[in-house]
C-alpha positions as CSV (number, residue, x, y, z in Angstrom):
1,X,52.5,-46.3,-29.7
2,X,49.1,-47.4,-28.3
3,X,47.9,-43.4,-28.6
4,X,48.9,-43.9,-32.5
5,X,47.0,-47.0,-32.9
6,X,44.2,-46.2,-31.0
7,X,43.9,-43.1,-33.9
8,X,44.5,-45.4,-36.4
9,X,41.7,-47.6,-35.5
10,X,39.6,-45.0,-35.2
11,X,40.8,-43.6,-38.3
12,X,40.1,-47.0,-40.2
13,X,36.7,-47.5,-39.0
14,X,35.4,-44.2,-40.2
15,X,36.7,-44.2,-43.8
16,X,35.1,-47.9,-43.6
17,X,32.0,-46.6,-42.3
18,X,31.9,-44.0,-45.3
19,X,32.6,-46.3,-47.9
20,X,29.9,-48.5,-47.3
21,X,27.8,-44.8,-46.8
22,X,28.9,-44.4,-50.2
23,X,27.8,-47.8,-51.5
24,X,24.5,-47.4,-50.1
25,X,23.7,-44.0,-51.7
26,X,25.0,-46.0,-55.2
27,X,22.3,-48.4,-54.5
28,X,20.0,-46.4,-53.3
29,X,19.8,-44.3,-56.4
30,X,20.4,-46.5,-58.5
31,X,17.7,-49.3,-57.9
32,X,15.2,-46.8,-56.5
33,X,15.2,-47.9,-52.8
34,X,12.9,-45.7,-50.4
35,X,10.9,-47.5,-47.9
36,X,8.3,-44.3,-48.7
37,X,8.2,-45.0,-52.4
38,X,7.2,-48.8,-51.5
39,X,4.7,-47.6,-49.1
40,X,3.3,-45.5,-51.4
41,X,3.8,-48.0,-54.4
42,X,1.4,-50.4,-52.5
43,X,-1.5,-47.7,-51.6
44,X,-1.7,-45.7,-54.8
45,X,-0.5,-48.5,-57.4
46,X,-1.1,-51.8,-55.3
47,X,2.6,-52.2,-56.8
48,X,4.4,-54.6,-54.1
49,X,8.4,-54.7,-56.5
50,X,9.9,-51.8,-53.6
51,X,8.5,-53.6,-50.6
52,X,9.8,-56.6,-51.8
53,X,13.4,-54.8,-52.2
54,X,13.1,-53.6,-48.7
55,X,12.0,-57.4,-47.7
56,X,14.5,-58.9,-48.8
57,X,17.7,-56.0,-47.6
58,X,16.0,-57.0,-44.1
59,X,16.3,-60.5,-44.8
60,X,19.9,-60.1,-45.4
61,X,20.5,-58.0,-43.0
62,X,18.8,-60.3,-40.6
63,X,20.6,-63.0,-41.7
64,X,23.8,-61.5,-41.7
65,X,23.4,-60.2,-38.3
66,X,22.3,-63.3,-36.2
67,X,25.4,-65.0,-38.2
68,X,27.4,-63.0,-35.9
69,X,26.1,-63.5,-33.1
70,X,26.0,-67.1,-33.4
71,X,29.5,-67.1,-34.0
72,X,29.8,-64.7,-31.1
73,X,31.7,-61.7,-33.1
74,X,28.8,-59.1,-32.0
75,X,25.6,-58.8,-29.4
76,X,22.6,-57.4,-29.4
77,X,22.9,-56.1,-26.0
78,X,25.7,-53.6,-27.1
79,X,23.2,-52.0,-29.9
80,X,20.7,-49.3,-27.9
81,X,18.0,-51.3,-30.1
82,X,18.2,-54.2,-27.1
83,X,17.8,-52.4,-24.0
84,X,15.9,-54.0,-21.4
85,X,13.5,-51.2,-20.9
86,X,10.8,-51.0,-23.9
87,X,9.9,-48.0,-25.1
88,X,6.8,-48.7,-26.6
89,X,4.9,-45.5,-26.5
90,X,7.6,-43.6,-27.7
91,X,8.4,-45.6,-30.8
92,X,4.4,-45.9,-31.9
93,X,4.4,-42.1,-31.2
94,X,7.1,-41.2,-32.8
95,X,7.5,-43.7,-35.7
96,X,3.5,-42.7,-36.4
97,X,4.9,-38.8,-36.9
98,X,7.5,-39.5,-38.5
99,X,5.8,-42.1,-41.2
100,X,2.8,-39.0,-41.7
101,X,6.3,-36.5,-41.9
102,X,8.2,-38.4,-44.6
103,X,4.9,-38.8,-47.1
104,X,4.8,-35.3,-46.4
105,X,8.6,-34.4,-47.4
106,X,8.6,-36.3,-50.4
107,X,10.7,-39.1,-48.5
108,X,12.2,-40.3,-45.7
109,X,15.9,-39.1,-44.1
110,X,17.8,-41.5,-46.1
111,X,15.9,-40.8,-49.8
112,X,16.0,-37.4,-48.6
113,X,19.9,-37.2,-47.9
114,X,19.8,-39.3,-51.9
115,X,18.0,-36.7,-53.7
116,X,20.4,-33.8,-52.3
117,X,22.9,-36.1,-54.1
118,X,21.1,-35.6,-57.0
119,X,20.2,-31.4,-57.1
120,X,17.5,-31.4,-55.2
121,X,17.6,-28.1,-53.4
122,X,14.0,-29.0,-51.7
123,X,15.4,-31.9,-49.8
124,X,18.3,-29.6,-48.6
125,X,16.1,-28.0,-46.5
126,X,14.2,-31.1,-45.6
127,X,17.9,-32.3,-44.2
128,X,18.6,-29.2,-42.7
129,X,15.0,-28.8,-40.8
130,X,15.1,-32.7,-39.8
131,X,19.0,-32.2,-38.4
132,X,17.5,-29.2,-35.9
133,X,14.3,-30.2,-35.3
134,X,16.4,-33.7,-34.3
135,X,19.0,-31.7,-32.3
136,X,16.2,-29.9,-30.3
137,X,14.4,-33.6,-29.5
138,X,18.2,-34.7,-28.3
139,X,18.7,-32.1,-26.1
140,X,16.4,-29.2,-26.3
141,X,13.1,-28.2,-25.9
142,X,11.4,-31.0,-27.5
143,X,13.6,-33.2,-25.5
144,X,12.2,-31.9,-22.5
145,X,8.3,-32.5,-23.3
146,X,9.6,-36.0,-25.0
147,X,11.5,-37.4,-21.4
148,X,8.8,-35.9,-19.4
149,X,5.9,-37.6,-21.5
150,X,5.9,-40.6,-23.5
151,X,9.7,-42.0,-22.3
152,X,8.2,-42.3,-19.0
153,X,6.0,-45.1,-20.3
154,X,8.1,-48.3,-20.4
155,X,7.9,-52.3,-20.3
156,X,10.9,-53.6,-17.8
157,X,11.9,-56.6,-19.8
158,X,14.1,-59.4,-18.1
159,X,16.2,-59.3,-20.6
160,X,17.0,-57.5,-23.4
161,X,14.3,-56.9,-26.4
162,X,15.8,-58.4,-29.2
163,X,13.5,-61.7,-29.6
164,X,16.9,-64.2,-29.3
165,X,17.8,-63.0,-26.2
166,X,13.8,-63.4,-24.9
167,X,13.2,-66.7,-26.2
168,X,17.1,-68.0,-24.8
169,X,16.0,-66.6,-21.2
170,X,12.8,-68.3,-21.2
171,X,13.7,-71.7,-22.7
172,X,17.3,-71.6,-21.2
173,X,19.4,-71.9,-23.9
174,X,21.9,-70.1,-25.0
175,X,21.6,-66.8,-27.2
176,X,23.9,-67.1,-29.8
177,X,22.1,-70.4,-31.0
178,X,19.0,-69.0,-30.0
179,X,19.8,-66.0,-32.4
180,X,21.9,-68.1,-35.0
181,X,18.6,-70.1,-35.6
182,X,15.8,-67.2,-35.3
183,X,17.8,-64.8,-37.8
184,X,18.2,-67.5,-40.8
185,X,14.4,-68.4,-40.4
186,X,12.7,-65.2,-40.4
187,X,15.3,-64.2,-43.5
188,X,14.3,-67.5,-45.5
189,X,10.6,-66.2,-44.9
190,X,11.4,-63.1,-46.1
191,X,13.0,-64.2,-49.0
192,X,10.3,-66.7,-49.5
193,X,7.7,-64.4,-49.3
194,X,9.6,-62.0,-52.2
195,X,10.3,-64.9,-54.5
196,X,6.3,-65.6,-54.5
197,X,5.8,-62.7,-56.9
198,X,7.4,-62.4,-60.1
199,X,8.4,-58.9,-59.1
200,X,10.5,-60.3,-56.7
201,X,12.4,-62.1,-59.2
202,X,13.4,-59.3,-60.8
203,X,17.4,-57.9,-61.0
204,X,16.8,-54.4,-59.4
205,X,14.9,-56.2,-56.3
206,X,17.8,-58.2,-55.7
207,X,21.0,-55.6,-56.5
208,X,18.5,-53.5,-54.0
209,X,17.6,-56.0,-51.4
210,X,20.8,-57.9,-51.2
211,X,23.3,-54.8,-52.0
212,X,21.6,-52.6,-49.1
213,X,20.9,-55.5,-46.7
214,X,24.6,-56.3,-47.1
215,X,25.6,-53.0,-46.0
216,X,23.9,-53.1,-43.4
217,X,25.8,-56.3,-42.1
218,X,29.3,-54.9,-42.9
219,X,28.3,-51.6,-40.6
220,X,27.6,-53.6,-38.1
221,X,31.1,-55.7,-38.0
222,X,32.9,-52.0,-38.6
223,X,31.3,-50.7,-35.2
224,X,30.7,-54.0,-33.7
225,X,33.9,-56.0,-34.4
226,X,36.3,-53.6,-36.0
227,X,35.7,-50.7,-33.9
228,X,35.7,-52.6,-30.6
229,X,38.2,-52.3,-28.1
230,X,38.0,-54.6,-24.9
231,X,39.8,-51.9,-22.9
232,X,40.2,-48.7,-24.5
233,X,43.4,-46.8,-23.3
234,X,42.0,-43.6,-22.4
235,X,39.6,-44.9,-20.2
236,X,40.8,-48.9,-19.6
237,X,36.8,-49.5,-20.2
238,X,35.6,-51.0,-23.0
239,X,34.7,-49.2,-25.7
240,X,33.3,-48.7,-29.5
241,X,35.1,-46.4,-31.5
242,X,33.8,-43.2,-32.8
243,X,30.1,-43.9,-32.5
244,X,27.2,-40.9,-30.9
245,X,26.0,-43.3,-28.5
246,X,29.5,-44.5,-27.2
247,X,27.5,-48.6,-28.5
248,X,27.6,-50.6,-31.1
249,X,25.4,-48.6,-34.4
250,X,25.1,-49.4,-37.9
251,X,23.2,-46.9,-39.9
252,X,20.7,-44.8,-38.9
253,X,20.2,-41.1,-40.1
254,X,17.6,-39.2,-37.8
255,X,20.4,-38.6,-34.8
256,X,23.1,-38.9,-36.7
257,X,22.2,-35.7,-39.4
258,X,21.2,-33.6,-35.8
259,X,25.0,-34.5,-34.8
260,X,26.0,-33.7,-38.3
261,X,25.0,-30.1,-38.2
262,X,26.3,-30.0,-34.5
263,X,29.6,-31.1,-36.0
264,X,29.7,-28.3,-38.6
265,X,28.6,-25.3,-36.7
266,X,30.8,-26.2,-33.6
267,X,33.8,-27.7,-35.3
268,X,36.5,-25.5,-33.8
269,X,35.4,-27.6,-30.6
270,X,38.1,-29.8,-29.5
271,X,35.1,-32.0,-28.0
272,X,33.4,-32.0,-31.5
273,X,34.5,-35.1,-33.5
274,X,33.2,-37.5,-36.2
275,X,31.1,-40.7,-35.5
276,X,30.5,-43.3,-38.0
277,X,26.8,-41.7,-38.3
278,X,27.9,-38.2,-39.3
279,X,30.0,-39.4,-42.0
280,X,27.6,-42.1,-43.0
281,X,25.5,-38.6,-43.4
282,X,28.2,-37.7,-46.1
283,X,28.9,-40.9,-47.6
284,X,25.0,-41.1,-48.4
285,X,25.2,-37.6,-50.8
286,X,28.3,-38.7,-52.1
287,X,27.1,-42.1,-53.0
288,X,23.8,-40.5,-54.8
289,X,26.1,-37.5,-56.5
290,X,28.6,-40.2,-58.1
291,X,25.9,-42.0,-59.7
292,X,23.7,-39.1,-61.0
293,X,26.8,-37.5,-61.7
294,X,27.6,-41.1,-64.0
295,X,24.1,-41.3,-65.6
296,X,23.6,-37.6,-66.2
297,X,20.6,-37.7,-63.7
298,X,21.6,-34.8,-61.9
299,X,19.6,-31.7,-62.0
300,X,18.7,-28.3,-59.5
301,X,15.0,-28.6,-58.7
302,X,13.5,-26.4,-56.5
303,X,10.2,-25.6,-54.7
304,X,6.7,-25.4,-56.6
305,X,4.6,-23.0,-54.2
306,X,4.2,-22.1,-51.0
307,X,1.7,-25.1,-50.3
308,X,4.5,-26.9,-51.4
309,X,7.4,-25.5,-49.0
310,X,4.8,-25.8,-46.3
311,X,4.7,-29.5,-46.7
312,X,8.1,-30.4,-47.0
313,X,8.8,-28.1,-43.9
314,X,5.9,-29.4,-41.7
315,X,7.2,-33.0,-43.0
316,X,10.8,-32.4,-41.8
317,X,9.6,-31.3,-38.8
318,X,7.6,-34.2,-38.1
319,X,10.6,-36.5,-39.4
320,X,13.2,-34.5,-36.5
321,X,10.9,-35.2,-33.8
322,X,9.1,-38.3,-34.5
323,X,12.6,-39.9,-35.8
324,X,14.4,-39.3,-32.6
325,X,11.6,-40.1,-30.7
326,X,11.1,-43.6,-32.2
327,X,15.1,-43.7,-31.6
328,X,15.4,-44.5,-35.3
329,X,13.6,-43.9,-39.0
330,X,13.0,-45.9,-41.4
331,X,16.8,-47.3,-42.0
332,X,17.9,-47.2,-38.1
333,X,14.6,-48.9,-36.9
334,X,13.2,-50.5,-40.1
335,X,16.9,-51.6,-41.4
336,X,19.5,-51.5,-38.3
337,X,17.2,-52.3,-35.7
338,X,14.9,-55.0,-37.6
339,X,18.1,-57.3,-38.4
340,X,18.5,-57.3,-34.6
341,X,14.9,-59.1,-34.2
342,X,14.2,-56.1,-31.7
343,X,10.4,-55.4,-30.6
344,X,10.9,-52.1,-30.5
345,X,11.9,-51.9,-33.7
346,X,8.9,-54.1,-35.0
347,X,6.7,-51.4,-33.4
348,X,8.6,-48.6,-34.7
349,X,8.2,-49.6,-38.4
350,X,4.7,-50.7,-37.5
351,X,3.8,-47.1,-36.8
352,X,6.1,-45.5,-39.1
353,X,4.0,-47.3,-41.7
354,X,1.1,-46.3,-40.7
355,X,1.5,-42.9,-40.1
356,X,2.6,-43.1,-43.7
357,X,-0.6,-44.6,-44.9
358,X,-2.2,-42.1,-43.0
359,X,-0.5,-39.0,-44.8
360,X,-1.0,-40.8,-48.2
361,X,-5.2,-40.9,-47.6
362,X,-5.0,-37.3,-46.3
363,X,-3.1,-36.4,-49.8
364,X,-5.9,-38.6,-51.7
365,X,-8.8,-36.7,-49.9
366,X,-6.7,-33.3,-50.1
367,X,-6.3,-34.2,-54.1
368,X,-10.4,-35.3,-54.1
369,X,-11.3,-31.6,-52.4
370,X,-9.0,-29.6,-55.3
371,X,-10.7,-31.6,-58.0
372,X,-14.3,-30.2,-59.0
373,X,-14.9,-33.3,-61.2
């Protein structure tokens, strides 16, 4: 009975994980979400409606997260975002190549994995170059030069890096009020901040903002809540059910499409199985498919020239390495690992955007050098 329920669980919390995979993909397509087309909004338009969207689904996802903890359903300290040992290095390095890699690729993992939903035969290689180039930083060759190099530079916190659990071990009180208090005031800033604007105001912003934030939150009470077992039969430890990283995860796509294609070419391997990432993987084409599928947006598009193909590949490669690296992209670091007020989150995004601003001037002066006039 308890090996039948223990399947069921697990069972439950991956079709849960790949409905709300589905839900974001909807969103996602539909409202125009990509943290790379709000980037790139701002430097080429001075357009600031997409980084409000992506405001406020951090705001909600913020809020929604330090909720829990207050309330003592989840911690930080079971997500890999709160270790005690601060990667810094690694996540400026590899959110900086990974932010130059997405502008490159036409998008990051997640508006990649949308767009493959949608025809777009380009960003099938882009996933597919990202998943091994990923793989290889996990546990291959690039893993080898990434251990031996930049993970050997670390901060040894006290405590873990999410900001809550900082600020409760220096002031002494406790972390779930702490984190309960910290969450709902950066989100009202956040929300503040995109209500300033009248482009904040506007019904895509908030069916973006609100409709990905909040799937943000319910991944995290699938794995964190739902998919916890205090003692897990096989092993009497206790556990989270069917996640990569054996911790608590909400979404995050740079690891989780490396295991994906790990999954597919070794699935005859009894020690092959699906983790709330790989299908999150799925859900995020089926999402985007349903909806372009539903408004006739679907279409095959290919590769323009060999420049072209170049980019993208150099991009995904960049993406693989720098996503892994940074232990997230933008929706694992700059989504999952911002609602959990982590540093190393903060300076993951910080570099991914600025790689990204980077690769957008070197387009601009690459555009500037083609141009004659």
């Amino acid at each position: 009975m308890q090996e039948f329920d223990h399947s069921a669980l697990i069972s439950t919390v991956l079709w849960s994980a790949f409905a709300l995979a589905v839900l974001f993909g909807a969103i996602a397509r539909q409202t125009q979400f990509c943290t790379m087309g709000a980037i790139a909004d701002v430097v080429n338009m001075g357009d600031w409606t997409r980084v409000r969207m992506w405001a406020l689904a951090v705001a909600v996802a913020t809020a929604g997260f330090n909720t829990m903890v207050g309330l003592g359903w989840v911690q930080a300290g079971n997500s890999f975002y709160a270790s005690p040992r601060l990667l810094w290095l690694s996540a400026l390095v590899g959110g900086a190549m990974f932010g130059f890699g997405m502008v490159l690729a036409s998008g990051c993992g997640s508006k990649s994995l949308i767009r493959v939903g949608g025809g777009n035969l380009k960003s099938l290689v882009v996933v597919i170059v990202m998943g091994v180039a990923g793989f290889a930083t996990l546990k291959g060759l690039t893993a080898v030069l990434r251990v031996r190099s930049v993970d050997r530079v670390a901060l040894a916190l006290p405590t873990g890096q999410d900001l809550p659990s900082l600020i409760a071990w220096r002031t002494g009180h406790a972390v779930p009020s702490v984190a309960w208090a910290l969450g709902l005031a950066v989100a009202a800033l956040l929300v503040a901040w995109v209500l300033r604007r009248p482009e904040g105001r506007r019904a895509e912003v908030w069916l973006g903002g609100v409709g990905i934030g909040g799937v943000i939150v319910a991944l995290w009470w699938v794995s964190g809540r739902l998919g916890y077992l205090a003692e897990d039969p096989n092993t009497l430890q206790p556990a989270f059910l069917a996640t990569s990283s054996h911790r608590m995860e909400a979404l995050s796509l740079a690891a989780p499409v490396a295991y994906a294609l790990d999954w597919l070419l070794y699935f005859s391997d009894s020690n092959t199985g699906l983790t709330t990432g790989i299908v999150g993987v799925a859900g995020l084409v089926v999402g985007s498919a349903a909806v372009a599928l539903a408004t006739r947006s679907f279409r095959w598009e290919g590769f323009g020239s060999v420049e072209d193909t170049a980019n993208h590949l150099v991009g995904a490669l960049l993406m693989g390495v720098g996503g892994v690296t940074a232990l997230g992209c933008t929706v694992g670091q700059g989504l999952s690992g911002l609602s959990t007020l982590s540093l190393g989150s903060v300076l993951a995004v910080a570099a991914i955007v600025a790689g990204a601003w980077a690769a957008l001037r070197y387009q601009a002066w690459r555009l500037d050098r083609m141009d004659p006039d």
